[in-house]
C-alpha positions as CSV (number, residue, x, y, z in Angstrom):
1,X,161.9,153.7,81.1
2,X,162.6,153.2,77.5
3,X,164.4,149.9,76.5
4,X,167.9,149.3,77.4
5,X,168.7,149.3,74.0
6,X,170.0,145.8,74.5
7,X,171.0,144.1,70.5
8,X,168.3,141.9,69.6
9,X,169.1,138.3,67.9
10,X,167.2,139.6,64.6
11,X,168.9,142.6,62.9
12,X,167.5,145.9,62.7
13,X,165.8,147.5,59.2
14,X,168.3,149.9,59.1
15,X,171.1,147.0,59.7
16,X,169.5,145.0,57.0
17,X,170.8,146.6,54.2
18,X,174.6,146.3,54.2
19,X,176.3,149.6,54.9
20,X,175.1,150.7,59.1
21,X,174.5,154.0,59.9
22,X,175.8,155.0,63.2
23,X,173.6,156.7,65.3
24,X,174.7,158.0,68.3
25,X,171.9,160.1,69.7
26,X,168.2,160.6,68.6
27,X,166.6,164.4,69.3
28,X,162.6,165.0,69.2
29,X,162.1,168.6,68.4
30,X,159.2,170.3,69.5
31,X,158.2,173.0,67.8
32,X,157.0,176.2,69.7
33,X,155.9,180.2,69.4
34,X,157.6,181.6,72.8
35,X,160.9,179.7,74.2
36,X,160.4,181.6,77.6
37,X,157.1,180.1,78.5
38,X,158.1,176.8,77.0
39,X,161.2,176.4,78.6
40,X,159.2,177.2,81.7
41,X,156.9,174.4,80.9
42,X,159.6,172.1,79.6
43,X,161.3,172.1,83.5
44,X,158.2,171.6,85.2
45,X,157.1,168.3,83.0
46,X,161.1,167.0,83.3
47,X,161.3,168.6,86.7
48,X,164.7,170.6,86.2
49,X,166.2,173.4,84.3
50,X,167.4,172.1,80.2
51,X,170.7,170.5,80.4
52,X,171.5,172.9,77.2
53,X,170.6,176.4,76.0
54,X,173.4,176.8,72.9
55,X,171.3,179.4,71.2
56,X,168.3,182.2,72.6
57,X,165.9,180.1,70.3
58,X,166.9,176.1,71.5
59,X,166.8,174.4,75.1
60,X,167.4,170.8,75.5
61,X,166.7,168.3,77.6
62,X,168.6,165.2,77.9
63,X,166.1,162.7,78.7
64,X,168.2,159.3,78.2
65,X,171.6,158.3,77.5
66,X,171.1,158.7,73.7
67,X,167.9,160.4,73.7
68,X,167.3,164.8,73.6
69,X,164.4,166.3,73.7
70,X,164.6,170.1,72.1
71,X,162.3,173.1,72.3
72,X,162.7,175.6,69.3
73,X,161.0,178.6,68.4
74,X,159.1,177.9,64.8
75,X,155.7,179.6,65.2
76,X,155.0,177.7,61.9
77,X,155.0,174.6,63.0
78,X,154.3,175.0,67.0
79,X,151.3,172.8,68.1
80,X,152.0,170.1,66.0
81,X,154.3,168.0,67.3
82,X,153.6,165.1,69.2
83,X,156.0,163.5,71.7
84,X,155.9,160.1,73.7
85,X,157.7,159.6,76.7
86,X,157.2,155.9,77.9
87,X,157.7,156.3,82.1
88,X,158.1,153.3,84.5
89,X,155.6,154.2,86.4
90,X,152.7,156.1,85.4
91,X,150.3,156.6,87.8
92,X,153.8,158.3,89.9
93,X,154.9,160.3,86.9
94,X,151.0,162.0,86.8
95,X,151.0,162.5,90.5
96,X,154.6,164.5,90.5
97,X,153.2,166.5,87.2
98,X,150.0,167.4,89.0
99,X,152.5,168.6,92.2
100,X,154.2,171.0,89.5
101,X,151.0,172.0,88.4
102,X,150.7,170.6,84.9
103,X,147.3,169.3,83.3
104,X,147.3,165.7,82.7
105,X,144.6,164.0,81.0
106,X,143.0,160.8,82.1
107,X,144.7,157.9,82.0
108,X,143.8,155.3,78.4
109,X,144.4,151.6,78.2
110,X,145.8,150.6,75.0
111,X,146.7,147.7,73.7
112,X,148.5,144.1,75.5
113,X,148.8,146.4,79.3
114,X,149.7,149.6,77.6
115,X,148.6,153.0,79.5
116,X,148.7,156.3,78.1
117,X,148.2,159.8,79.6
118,X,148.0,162.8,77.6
119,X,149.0,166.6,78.4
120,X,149.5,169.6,76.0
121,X,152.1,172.3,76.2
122,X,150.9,176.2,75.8
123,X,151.0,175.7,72.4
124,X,149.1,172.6,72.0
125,X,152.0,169.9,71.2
126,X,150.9,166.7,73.1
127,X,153.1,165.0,74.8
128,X,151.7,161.4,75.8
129,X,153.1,159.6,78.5
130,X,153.2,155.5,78.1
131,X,152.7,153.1,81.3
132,X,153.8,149.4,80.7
133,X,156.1,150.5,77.6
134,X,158.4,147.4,76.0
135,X,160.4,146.7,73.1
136,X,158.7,143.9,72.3
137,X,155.4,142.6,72.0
């Protein structure tokens, strides 16, 4: 799972500089050429239906608390985005992806116990899953 976004003792960049900006959520958007087939896609890697559909061209997926992934249609830029999903448990997460019948790539040791595992959508945006994920290192 991604960090519990727990405050840290040292301040953040963004904190640094006087004036805070208040975020309340952060969205990925992946970019992509049919919504159909990527929203059929999209439910088989998160393993249930978008949490929102507010327009024919946008489904999203709330994936944490604060954190949305959304699927847009922009044939331009479809294929090129690259998502990370850090999992607490990787070797799990592949076996239940390979159940729904998504291609997953072999599994990649990084750096200091990191895994990754990579997979592309139909229209070759990689989304990379990360074993062993922390805030710090």
């Amino acid at each position: 799972m991604l960090g519990s976004g727990a405050r840290h003792a040292a301040m953040s960049p963004i904190e640094k500089g006087g004036d805070r900006m208040s975020i309340e959520h952060v969205l990925a958007v992946v970019s992509v050429a049919d919504i159909e087939r990527a929203d059929a896609w999209y439910q088989a890697l998160f393993g249930r239906p978008a949490d929102n559909r507010p327009m024919p061209t946008l489904v999203e997926w709330q994936v944490t608390s604060a954190g949305w992934v959304q699927v847009t249609v922009d044939a331009e830029r479809a294929g090129t985005a690259q998502l990370n999903l850090a999992v607490d448990d990787l070797a799990t997460t592949k076996d239940e992806l390979a159940g729904r019948g998504l291609r997953i790539g072999e599994t990649q040791s990084a750096n200091k116990g990191v895994e990754l595992c990579a997979l592309d959508d139909p229209d070759g945006n990689v989304v990379t899953l990360i074993g062993n994920f922390r805030v710090r290192y």
